[in-house]
C-alpha positions as CSV (number, residue, x, y, z in Angstrom):
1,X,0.0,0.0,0.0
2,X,2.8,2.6,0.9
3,X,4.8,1.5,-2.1
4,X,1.3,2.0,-4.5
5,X,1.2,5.6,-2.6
6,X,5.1,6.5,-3.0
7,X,4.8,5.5,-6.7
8,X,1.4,7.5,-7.4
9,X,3.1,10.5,-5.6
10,X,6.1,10.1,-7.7
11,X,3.9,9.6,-11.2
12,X,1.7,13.4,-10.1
13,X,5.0,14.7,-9.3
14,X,6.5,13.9,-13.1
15,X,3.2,15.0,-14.3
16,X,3.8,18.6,-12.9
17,X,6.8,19.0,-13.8
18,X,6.6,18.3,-17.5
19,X,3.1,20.6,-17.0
20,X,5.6,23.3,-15.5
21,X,8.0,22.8,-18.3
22,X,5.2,22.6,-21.3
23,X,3.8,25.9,-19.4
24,X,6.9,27.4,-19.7
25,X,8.0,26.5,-22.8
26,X,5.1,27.6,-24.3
27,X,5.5,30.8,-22.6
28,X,9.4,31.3,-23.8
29,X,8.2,30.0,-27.2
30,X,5.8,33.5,-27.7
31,X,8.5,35.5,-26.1
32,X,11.6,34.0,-29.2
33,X,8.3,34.5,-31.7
34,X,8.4,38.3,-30.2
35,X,11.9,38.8,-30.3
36,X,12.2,37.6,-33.4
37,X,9.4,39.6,-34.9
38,X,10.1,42.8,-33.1
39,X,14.2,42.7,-34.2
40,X,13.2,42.5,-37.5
41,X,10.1,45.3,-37.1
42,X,12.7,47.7,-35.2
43,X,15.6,46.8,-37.5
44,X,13.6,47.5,-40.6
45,X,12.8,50.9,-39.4
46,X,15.5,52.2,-37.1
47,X,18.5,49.9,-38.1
48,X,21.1,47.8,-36.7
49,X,22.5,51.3,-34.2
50,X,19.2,52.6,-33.2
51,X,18.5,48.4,-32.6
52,X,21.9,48.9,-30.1
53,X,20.2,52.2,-28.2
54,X,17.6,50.7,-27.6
55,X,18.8,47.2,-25.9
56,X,21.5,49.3,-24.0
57,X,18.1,51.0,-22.7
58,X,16.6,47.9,-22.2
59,X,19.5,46.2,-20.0
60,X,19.7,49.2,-18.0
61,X,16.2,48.6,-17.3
62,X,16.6,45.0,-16.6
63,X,19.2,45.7,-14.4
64,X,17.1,47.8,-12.1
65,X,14.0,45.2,-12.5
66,X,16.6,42.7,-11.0
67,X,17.4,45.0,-7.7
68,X,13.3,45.7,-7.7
69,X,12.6,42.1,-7.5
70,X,14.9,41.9,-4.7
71,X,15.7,37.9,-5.0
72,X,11.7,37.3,-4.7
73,X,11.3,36.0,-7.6
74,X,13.4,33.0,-6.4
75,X,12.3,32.7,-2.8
76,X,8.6,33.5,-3.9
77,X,8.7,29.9,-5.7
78,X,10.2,28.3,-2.3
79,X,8.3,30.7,-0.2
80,X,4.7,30.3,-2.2
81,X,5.5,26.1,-2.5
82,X,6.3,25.4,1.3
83,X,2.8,27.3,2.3
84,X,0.2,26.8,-0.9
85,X,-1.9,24.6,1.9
86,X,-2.3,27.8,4.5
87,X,-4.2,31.0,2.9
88,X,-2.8,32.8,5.4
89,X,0.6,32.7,5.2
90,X,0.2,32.6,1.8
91,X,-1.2,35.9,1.8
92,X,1.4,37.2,3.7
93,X,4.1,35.8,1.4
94,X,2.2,37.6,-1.6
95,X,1.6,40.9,-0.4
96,X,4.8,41.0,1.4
97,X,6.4,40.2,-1.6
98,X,4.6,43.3,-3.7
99,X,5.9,45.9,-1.2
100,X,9.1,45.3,-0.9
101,X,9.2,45.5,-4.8
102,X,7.3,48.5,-4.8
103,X,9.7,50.5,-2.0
104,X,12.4,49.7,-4.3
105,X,10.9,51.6,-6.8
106,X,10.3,54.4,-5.6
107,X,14.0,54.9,-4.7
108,X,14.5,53.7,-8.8
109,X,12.1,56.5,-9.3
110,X,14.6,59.2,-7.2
111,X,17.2,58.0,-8.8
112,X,15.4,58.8,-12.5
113,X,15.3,62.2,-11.5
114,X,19.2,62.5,-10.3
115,X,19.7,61.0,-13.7
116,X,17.4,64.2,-15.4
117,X,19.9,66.5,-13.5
118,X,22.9,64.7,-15.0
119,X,21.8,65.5,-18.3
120,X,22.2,63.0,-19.8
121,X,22.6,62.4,-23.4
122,X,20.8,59.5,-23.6
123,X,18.4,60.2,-21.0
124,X,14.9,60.2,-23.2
125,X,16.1,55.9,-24.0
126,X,16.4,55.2,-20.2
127,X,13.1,57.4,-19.1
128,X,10.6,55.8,-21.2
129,X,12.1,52.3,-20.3
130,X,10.8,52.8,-17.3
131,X,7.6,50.8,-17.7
132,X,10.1,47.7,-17.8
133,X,11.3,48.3,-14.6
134,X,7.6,49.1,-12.7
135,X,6.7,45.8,-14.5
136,X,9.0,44.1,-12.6
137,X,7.3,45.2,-9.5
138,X,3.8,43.0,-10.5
139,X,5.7,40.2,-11.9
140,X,3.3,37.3,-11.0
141,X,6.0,34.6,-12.5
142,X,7.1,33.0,-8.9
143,X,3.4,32.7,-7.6
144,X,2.6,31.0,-10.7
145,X,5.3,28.6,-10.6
146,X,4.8,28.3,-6.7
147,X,1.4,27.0,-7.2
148,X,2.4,25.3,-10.4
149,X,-0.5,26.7,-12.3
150,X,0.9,28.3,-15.2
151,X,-1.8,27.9,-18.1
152,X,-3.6,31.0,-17.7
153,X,-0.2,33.0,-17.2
154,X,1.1,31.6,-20.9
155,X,-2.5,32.5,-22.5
156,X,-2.4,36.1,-20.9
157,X,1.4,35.9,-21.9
158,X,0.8,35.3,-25.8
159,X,-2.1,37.8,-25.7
160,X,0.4,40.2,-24.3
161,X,3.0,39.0,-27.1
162,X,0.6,39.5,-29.9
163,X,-1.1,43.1,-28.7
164,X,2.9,44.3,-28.4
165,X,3.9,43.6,-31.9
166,X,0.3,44.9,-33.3
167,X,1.5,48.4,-31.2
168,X,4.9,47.9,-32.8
169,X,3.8,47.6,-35.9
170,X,1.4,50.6,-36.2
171,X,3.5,53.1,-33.7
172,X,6.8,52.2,-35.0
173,X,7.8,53.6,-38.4
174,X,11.2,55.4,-38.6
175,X,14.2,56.0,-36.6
176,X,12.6,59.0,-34.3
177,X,10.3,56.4,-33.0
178,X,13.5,54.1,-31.5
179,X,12.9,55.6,-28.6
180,X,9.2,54.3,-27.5
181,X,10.2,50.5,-28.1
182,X,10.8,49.8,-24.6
183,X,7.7,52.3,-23.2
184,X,5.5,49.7,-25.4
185,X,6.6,46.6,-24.4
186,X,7.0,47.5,-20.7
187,X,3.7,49.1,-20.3
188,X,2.0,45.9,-22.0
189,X,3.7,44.1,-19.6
190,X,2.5,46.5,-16.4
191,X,-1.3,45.3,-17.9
192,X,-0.8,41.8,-18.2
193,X,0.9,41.4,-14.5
194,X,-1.2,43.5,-13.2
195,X,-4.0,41.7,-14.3
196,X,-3.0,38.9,-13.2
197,X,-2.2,39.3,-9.9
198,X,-5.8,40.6,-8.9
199,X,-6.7,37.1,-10.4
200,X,-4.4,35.6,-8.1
201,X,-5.7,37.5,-5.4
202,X,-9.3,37.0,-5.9
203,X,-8.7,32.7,-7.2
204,X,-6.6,31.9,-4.1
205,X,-8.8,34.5,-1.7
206,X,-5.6,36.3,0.0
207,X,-6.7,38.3,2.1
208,X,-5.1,41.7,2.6
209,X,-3.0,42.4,5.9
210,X,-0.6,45.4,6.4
211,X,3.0,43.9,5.9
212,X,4.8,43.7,9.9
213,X,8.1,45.7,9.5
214,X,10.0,42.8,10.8
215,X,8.4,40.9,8.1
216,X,9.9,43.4,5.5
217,X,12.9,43.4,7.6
218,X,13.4,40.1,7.5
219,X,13.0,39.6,3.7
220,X,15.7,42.4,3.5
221,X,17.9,40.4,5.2
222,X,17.3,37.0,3.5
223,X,17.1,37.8,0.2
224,X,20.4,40.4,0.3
225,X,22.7,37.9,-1.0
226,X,20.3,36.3,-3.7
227,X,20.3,40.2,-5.0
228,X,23.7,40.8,-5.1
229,X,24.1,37.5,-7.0
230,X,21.4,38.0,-9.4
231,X,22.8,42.0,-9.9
232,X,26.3,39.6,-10.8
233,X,24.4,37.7,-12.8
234,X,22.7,40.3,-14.8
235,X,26.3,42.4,-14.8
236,X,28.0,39.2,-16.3
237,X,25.9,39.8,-19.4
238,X,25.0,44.0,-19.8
239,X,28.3,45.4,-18.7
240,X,30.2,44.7,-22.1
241,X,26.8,46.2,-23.7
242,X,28.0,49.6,-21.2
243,X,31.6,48.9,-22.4
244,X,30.9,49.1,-25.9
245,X,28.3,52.3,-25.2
246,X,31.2,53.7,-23.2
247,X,34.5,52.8,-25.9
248,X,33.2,51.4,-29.1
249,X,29.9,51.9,-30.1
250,X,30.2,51.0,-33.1
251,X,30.0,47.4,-32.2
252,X,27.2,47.9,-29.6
253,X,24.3,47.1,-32.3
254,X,25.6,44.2,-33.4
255,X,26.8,42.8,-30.3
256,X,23.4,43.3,-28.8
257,X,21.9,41.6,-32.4
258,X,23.7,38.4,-31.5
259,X,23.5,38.5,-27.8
260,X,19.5,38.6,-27.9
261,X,19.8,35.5,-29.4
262,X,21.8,33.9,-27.4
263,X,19.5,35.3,-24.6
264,X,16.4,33.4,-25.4
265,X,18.5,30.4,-25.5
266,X,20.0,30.8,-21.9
267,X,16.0,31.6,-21.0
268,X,15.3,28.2,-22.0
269,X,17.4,26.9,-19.3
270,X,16.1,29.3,-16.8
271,X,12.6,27.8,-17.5
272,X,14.0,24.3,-17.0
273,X,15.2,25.2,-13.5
274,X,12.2,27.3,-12.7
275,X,10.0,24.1,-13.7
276,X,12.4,21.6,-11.6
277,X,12.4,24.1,-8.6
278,X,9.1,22.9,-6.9
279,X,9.9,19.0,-7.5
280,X,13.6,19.8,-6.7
281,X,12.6,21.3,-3.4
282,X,10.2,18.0,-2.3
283,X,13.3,15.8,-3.6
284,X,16.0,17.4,-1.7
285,X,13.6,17.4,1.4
286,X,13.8,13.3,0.6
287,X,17.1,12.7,0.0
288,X,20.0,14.8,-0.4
289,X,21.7,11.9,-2.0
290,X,19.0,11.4,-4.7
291,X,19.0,15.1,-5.2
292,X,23.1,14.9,-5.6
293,X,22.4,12.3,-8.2
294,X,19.3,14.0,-9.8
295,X,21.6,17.3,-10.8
296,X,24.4,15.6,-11.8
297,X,22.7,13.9,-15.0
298,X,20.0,16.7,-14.9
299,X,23.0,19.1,-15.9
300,X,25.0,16.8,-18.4
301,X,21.8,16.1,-20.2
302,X,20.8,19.7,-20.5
303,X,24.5,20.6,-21.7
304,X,24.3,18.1,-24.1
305,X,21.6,19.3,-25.7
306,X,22.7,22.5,-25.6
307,X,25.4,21.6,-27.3
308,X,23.7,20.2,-30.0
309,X,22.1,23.4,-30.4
310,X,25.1,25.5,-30.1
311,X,26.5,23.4,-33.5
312,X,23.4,24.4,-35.0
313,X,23.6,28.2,-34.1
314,X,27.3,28.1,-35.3
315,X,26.3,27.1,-39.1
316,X,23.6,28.8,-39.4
317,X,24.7,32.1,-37.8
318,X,24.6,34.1,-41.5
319,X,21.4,33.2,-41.7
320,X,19.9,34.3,-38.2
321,X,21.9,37.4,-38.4
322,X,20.6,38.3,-42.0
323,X,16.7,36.7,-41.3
324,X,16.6,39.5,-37.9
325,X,17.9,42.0,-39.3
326,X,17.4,42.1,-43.0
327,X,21.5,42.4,-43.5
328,X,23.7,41.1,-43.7
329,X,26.6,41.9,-41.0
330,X,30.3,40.4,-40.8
331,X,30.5,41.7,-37.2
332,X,27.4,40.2,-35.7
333,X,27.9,36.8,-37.2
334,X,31.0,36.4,-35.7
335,X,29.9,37.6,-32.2
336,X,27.1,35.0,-32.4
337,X,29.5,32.1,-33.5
338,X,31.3,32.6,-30.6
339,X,28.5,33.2,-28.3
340,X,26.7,29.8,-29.5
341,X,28.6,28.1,-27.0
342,X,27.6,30.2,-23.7
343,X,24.4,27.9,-23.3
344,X,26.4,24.6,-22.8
345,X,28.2,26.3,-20.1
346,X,25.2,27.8,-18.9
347,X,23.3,24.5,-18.4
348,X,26.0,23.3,-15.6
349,X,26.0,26.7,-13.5
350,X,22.1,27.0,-13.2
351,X,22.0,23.5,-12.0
352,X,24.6,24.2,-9.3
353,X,22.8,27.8,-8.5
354,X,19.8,25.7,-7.6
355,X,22.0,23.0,-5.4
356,X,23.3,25.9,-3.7
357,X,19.6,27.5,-3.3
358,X,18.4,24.3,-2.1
359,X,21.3,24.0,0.7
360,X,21.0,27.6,1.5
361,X,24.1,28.6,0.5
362,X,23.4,32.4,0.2
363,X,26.2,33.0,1.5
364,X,28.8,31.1,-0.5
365,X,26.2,32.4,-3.5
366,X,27.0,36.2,-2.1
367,X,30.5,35.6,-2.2
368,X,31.0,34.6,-6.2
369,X,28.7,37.0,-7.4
370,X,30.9,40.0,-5.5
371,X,34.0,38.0,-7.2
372,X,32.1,38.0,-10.6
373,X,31.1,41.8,-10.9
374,X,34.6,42.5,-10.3
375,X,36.1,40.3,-13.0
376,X,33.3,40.8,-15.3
377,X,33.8,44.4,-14.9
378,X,37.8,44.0,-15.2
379,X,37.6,41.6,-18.8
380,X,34.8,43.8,-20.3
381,X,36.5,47.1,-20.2
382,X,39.7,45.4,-21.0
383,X,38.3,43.5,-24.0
384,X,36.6,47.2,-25.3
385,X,40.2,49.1,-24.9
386,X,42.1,46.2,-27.2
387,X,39.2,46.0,-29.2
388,X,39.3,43.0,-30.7
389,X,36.1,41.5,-32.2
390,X,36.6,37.9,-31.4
391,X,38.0,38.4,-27.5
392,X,34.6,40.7,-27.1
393,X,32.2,38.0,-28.5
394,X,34.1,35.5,-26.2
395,X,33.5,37.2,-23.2
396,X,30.5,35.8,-22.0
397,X,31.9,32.3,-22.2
398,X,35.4,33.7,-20.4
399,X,32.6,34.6,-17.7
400,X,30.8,31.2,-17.5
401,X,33.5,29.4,-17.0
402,X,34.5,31.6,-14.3
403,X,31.2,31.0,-12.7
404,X,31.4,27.4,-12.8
405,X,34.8,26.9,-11.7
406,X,34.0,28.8,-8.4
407,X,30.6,26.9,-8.6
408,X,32.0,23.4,-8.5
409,X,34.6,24.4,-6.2
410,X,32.1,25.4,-3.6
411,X,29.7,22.5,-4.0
412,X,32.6,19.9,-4.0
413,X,34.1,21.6,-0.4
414,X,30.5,21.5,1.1
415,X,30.4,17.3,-0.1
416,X,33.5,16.9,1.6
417,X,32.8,19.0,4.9
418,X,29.2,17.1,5.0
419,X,31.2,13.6,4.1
């Protein structure tokens, strides 16, 4: 009887997770159709520079989405997964979770304003960004994943997806109008999430209770070093795109060409982890040993595939280059040769991120990502002063491998302490 009851538990759990990861997919699916279909809408009108403006706009934005979300968009899975069966702690991990966003926005909203007093050349790109970085703030994503109900966020998701490139395509028409790319597709996203978490709200009945101050206090505290790592993280990609504003921008438009797509790939393995995280989280609580096990083919199997891909990417980089942007250009093709490869390395650091999650290893966590800004910060502006075409597409990969050498070393001390 307890065997018929483990293996039933184990079947709905497989079940979920390949809901998770169909939910998922289908939602990363829309966003490549987007990307694809926008590039080509805002290359075709504003070009291959006025493409580079406005994605150094749009990391800047993503950048300060990633300090507004505050690391809750990792501990709002744990968080929303540990207490699904009690409305009111539930309710307290969702509203709690909205504030602190929303204080750090105001202070993103002060800091706007020191910006305006800079002047600022650039200053009009990074203002009407904005609604990226507010949409970060009603980003539903973890309670969805949390509760592992993630169909109506993909149908809301594609609606969003389709209503952006219809605005695109009527508002859009010339190289004046660069400017209002990110403004549309934030502000469709401010809609969508904010629909979507007064259906949350009103589906799961969380009732509303003025967040405690030590509550607030104590997220602060918690989630500090998943911030500073996911700032890292974020840095490890956007601060050659500042580089190259900074030294050479020249490049910057067809750096930021290849390095979308390479983007969406490297979101694909977010969404594999982000579909895992529930099941990994009841697994670990199991077994630490089958967990150990779990990762370790879990991440050669993903990097193999990835792989795979990557040879793909690598022949047929003339041809993505010139089907996005309606050119073709020397420079980006070679970037994105060389950045076909960041995925496989990729696919074995988010798989020890999440060990280290799981173990609570914030702190080891806080640690790599300080040592990661500073390097990434150290090769990018080095690469930008020689620069060299092919040591600037390889950077990404210089900083993967970085990552997972300080990964492994980490997770490989703890077995040995713990052994």
């Amino acid at each position: 009887m307890k065997q018929r009851i483990k293996d039933s538990y184990k079947r709905l759990r497989a079940t979920n997770i390949l809901s998770n990861f169909l939910n998922l997919s289908s939602i990363q699916v829309s966003n490549v159709l987007l990307l694809f279909i926008t590039i080509r809408i805002i290359t075709g009108d504003v070009g291959i520079e006025g493409f580079g403006m406005i994605m150094f706009a749009y990391r800047f934005s993503t950048l300060a989405g990633t300090v507004i979300n505050y690391g809750t968009g990792q501990s709002g899975i744990k968080d929303t997964a540990f207490n699904l069966t009690d409305n009111l702690k539930l309710s307290v991990v969702f509203y709690n979770t909205l504030l602190i966003r929303a204080l750090i926005f105001i202070l993103f909203i002060i800091g706007l304003l020191m910006f305006y007093w800079m002047h600022i050349g650039y200053y009009n790109y990074i203002l009407l960004a904005a609604p990226i970085v507010l949409a970060e703030v009603f980003n539903p994503l973890c309670f969805f994943i949390g509760i592992e109900k993630l169909r109506i966020l993909n149908i809301w998701n594609l609606i969003s997806n389709i209503a952006a490139v219809i605005a695109l395509l009527l508002l859009i028409k010339g190289p004046a109008d660069a400017v209002w790319v990110n403004f549309i597709l934030g502000t469709g996203n401010i809609i969508t999430y904010f629909g979507l978490l007064i259906y949350l709200a009103v589906k799961l009945k969380l009732s509303f209770n003025t967040p405690l101050k030590t509550d607030l206090l104590k997220i602060g505290k918690d989630n500090f070093y998943l911030t500073v790592n996911n700032i890292s993280a974020n840095l490890q990609q956007s601060i050659i795109i500042f580089a190259l504003k900074w030294n050479n921008s020249g490049l910057l438009g067809a750096y930021t060409l290849a390095d979308r797509v390479i983007g969406q790939c490297r979101n694909l393995l977010n969404i594999v982890t982000n579909a895992m995280y529930p099941n990994a989280v009841n697994l670990y609580k199991q077994s630490t040993a089958m967990w150990g096990v779990y990762r370790k083919k879990s991440k050669y199997l993903f990097a193999g595939v990835c792989f795979a891909g990557a040879l793909v990417i690598f022949v047929l980089a003339d041809f993505i280059i010139y089907t996005l942007s309606k050119k073709h250009d020397a420079d980006a093709v070679m970037i994105l040769r060389v950045m076909a490869f960041v995925p496989v390395i990729s696919a074995l650091n988010v798989f020890s991120m999440l060990d280290m999650l799981l173990k609570s290893k914030n702190l080891y966590i806080f640690k790599i990502a300080i040592l990661l800004v500073f390097v990434a910060a150290l090769v990018a502006f080095t690469l930008v002063t020689i620069g060299n075409y092919l040591l600037i597409g390889g950077f990404t990969i210089i900083i993967e491998c970085c990552a997972w050498v300080m990964y492994e070393y980490v997770i490989k001390k703890s077995s040995i302490n713990n052994g």
